[in-house]
Backbone atoms as SQL, in Angstrom:
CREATE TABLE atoms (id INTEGER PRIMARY KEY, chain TEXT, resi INTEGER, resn TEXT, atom TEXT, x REAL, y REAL, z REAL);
INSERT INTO atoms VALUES
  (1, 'A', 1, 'UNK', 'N', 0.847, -1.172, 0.000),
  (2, 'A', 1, 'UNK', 'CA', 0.000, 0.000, 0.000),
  (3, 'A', 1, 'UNK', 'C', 0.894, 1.236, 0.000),
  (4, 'A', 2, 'UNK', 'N', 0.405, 1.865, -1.199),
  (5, 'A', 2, 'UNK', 'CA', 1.346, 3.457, -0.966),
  (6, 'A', 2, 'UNK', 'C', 0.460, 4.351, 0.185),
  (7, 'A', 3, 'UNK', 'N', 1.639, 5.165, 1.014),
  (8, 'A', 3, 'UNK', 'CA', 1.151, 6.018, 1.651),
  (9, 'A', 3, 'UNK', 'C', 1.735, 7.054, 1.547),
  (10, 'A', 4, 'UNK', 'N', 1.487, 8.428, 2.353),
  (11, 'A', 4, 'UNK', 'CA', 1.758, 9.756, 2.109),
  (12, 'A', 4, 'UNK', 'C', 1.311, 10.074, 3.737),
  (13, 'A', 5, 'UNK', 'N', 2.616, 10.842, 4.033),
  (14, 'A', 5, 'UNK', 'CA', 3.190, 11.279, 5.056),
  (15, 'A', 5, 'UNK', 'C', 3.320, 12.812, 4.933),
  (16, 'A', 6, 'UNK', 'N', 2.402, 13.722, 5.349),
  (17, 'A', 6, 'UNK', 'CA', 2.359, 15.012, 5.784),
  (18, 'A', 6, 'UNK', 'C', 2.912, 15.801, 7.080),
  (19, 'A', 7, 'UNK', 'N', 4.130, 16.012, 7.351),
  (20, 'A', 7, 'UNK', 'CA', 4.486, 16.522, 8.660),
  (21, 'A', 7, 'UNK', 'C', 6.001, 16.921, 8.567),
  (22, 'A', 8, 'UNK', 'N', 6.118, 18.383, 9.133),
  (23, 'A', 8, 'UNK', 'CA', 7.070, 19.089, 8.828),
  (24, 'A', 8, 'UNK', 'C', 8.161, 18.732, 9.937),
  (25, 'A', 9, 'UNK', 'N', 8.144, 18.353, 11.064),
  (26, 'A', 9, 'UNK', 'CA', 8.886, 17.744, 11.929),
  (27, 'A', 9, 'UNK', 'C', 9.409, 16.464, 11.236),
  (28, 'A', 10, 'UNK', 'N', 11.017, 16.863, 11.174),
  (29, 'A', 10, 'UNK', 'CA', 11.729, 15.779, 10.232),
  (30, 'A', 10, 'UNK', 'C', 12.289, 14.659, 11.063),
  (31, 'A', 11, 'UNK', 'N', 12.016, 14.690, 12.744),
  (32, 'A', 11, 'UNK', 'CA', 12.143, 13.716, 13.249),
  (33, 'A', 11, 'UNK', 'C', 11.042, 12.600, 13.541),
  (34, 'A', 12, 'UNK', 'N', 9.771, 13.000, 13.684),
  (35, 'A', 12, 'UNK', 'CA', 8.669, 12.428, 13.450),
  (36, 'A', 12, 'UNK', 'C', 8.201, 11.684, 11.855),
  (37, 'A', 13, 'UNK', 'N', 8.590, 13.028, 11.111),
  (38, 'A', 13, 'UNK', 'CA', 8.393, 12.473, 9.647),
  (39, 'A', 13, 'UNK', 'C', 9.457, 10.911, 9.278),
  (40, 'A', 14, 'UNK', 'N', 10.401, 10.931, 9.921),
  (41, 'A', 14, 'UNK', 'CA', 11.684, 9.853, 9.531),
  (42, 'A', 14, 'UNK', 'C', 11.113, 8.886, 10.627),
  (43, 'A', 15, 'UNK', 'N', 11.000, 9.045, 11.837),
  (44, 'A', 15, 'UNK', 'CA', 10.134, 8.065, 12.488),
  (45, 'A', 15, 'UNK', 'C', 8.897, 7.386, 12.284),
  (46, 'A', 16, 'UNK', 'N', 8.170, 7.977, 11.316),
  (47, 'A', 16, 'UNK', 'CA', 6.841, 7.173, 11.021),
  (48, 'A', 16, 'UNK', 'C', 7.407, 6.526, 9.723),
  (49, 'A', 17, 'UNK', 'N', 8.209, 7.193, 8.857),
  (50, 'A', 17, 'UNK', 'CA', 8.570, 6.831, 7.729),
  (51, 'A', 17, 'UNK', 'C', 9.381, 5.086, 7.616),
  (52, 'A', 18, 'UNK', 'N', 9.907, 5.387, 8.787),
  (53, 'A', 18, 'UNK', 'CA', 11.105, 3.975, 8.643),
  (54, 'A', 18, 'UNK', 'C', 9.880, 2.943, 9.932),
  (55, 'A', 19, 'UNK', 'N', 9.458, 3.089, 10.235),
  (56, 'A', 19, 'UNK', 'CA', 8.446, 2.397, 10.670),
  (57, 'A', 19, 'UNK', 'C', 7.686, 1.562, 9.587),
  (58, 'A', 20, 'UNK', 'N', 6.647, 2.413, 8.890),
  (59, 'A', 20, 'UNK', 'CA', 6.090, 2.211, 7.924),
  (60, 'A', 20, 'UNK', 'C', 6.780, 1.131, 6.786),
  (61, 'A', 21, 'UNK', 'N', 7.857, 1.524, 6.267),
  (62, 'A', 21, 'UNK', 'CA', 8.763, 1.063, 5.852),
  (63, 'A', 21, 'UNK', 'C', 9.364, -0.681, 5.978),
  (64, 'A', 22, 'UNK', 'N', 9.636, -0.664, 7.457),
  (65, 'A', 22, 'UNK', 'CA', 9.467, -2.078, 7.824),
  (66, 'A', 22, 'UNK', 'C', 8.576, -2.768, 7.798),
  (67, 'A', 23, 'UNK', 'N', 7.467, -1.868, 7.212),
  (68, 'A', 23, 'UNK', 'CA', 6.773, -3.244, 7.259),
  (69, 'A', 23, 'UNK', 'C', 5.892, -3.368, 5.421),
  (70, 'A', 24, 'UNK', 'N', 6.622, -3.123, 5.064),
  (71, 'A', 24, 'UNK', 'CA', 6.657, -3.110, 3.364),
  (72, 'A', 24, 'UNK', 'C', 5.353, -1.892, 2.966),
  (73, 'A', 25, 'UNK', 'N', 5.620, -0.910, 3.514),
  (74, 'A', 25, 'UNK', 'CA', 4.647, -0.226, 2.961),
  (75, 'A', 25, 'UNK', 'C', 5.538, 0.877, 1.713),
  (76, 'A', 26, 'UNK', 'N', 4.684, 1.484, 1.085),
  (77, 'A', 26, 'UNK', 'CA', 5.862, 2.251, 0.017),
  (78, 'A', 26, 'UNK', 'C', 5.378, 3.823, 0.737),
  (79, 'A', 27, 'UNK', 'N', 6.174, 4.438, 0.607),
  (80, 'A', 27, 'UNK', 'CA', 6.066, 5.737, 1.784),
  (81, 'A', 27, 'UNK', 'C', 6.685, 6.949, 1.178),
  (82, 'A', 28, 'UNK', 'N', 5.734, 8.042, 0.591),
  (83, 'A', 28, 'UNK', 'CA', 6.361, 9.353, 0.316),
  (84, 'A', 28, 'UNK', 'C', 5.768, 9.974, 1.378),
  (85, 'A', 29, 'UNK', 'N', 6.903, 11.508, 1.300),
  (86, 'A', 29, 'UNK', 'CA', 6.948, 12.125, 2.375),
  (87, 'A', 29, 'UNK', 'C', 6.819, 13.708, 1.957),
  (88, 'A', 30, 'UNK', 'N', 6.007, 14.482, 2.552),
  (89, 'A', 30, 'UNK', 'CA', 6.020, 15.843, 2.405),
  (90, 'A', 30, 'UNK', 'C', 5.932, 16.986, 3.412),
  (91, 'A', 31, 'UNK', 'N', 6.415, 17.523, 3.516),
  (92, 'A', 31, 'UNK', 'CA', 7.239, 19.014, 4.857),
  (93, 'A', 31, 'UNK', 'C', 6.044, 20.094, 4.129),
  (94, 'A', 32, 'UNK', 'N', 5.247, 19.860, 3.215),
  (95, 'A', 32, 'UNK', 'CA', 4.092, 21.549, 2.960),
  (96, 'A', 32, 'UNK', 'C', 2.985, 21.027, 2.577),
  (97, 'A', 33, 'UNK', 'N', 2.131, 21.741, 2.814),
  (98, 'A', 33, 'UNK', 'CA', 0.862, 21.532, 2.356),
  (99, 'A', 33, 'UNK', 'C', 0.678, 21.506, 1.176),
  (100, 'A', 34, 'UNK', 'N', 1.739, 22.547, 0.255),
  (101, 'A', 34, 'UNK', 'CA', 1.336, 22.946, -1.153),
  (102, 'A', 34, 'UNK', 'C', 1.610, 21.450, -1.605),
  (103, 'A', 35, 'UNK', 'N', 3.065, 21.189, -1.494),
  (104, 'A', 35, 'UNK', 'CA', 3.396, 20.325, -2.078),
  (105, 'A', 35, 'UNK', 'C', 2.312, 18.529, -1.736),
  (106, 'A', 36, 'UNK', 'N', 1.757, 18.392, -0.663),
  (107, 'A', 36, 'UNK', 'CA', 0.863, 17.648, -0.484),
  (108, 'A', 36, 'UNK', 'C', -0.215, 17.531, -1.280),
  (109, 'A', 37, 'UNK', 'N', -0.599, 18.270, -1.387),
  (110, 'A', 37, 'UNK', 'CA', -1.757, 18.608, -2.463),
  (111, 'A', 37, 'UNK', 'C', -1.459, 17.904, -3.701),
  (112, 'A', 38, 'UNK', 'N', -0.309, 18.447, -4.039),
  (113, 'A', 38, 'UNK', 'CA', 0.208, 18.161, -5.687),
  (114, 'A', 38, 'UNK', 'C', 0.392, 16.591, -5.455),
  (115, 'A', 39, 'UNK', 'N', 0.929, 16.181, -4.805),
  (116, 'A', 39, 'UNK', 'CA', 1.193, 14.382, -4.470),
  (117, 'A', 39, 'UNK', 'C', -0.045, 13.645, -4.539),
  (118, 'A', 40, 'UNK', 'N', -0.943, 14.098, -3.413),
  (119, 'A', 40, 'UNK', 'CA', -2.237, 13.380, -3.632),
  (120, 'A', 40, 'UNK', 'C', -2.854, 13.634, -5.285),
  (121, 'A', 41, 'UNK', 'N', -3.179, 14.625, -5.881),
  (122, 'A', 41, 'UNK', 'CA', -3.559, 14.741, -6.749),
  (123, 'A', 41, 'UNK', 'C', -2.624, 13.640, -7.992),
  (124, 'A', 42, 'UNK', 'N', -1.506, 13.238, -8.440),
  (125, 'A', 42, 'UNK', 'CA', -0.788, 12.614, -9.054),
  (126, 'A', 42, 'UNK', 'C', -0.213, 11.422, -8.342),
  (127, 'A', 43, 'UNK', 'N', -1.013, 11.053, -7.495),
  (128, 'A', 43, 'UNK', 'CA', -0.543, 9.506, -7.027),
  (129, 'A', 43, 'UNK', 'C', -2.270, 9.121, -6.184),
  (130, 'A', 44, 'UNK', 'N', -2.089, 7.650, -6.218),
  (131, 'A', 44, 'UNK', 'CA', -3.091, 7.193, -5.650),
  (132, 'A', 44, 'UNK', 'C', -2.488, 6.519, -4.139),
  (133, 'A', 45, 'UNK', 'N', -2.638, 7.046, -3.498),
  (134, 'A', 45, 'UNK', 'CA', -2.493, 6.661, -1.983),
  (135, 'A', 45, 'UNK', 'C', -3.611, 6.388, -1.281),
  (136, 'A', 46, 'UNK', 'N', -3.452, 4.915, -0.549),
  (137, 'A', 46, 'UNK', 'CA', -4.303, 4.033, 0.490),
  (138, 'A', 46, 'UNK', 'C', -4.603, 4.978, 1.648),
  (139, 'A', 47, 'UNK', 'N', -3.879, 5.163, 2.315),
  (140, 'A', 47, 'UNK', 'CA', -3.649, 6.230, 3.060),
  (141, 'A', 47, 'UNK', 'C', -2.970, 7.488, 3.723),
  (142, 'A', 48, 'UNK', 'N', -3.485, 8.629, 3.686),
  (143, 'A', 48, 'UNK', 'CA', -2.439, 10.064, 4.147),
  (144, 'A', 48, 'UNK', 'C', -2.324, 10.181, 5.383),
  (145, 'A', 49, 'UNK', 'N', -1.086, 10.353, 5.787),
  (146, 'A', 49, 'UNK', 'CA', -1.077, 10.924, 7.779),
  (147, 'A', 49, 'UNK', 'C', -0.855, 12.305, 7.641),
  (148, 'A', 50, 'UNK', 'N', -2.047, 13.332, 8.011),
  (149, 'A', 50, 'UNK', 'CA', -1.431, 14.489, 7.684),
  (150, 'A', 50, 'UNK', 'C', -1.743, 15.453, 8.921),
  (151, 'A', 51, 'UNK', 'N', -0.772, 15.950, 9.163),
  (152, 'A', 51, 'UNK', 'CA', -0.372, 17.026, 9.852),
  (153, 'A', 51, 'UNK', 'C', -1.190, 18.237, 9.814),
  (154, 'A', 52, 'UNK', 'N', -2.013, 18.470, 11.288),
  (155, 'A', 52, 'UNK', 'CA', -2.862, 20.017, 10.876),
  (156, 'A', 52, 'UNK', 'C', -2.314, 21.135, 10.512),
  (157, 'A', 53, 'UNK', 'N', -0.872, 21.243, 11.733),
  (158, 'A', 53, 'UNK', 'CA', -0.264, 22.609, 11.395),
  (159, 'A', 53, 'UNK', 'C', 1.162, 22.175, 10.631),
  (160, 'A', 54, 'UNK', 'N', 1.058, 22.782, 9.227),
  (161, 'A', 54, 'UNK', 'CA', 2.050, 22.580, 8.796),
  (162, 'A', 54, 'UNK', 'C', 2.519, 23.389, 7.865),
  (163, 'A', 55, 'UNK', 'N', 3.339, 23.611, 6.800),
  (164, 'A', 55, 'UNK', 'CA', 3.950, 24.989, 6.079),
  (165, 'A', 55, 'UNK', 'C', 2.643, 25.031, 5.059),
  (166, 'A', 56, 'UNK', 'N', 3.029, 26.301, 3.944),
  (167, 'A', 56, 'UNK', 'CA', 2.362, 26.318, 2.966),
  (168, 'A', 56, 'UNK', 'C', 0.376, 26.163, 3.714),
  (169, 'A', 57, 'UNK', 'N', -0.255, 25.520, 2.880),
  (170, 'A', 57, 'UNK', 'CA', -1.648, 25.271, 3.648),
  (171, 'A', 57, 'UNK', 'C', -1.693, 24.568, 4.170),
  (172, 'A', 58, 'UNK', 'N', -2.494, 24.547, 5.117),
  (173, 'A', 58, 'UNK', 'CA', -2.575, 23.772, 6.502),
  (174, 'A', 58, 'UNK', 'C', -3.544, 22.680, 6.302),
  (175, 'A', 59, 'UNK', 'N', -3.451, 21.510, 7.381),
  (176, 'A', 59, 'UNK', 'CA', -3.759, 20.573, 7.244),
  (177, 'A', 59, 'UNK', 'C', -5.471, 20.445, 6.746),
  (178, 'A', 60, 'UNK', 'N', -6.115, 21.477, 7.482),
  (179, 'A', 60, 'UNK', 'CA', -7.287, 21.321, 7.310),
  (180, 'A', 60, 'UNK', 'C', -7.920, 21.607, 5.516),
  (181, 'A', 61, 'UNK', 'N', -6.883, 23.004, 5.137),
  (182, 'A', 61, 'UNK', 'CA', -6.981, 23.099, 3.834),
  (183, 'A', 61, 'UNK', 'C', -6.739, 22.143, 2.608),
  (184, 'A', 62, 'UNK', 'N', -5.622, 21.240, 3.586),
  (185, 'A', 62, 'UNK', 'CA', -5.050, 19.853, 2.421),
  (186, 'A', 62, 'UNK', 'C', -5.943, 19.308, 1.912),
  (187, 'A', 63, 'UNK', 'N', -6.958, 18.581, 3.307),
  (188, 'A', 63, 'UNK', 'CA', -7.689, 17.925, 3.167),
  (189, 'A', 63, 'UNK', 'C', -8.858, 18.078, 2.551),
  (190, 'A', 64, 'UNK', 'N', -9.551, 19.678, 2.468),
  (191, 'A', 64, 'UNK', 'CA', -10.752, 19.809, 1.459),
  (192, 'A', 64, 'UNK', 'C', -10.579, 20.023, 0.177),
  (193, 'A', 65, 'UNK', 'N', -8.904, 20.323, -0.174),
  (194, 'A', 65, 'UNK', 'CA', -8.448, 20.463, -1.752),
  (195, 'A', 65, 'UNK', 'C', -8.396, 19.240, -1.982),
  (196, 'A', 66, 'UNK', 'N', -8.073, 18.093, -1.218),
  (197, 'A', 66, 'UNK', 'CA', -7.277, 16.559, -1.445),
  (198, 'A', 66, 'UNK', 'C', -9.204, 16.171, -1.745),
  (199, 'A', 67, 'UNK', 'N', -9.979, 16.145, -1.203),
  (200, 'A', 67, 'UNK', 'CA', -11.475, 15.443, -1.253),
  (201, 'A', 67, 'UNK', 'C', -12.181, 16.558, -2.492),
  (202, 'A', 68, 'UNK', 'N', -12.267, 17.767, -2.514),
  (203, 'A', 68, 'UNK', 'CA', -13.018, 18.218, -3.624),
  (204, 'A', 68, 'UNK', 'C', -12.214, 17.535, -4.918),
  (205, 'A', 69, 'UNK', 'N', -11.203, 17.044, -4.994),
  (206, 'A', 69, 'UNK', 'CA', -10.128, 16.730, -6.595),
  (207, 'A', 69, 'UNK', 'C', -10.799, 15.462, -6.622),
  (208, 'A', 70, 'UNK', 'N', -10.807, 14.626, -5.960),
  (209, 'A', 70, 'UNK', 'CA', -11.028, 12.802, -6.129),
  (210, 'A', 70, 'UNK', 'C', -12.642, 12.765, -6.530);
């Protein structure tokens, strides 16, 4: 299952990441909202962990750009 990892804390982000990881999941990672957006929109991901407060638009904004596109 691909997933997508939203969170600007690069110690958390590398901690969920190599977690995930072990256990065969395929795992991109993004530090902004903008750039989140653009990922979900050009990839199909099982599931997003996303971060409320984070650069660029915020989590809450991700999520109604990420659901009005699909």
């Amino acid at each position: 299952m691909k997933v997508l990892i939203v969170e600007d804390d690069p110690k958390i982000a590398s901690f969920l990441k190599n977690g995930l990881t072990e256990e065969f999941f395929s795992v991109d990672l993004s530090n902004n909202g903008d750039e989140a957006i653009y990922l979900a929109n050009v990839n199909n991901y099982g599931v997003i962990i996303l971060d409320i407060m984070i650069h660029g638009s915020d989590g809450y904004e991700v999520c109604k750009k990420i659901r009005s596109h699909k």
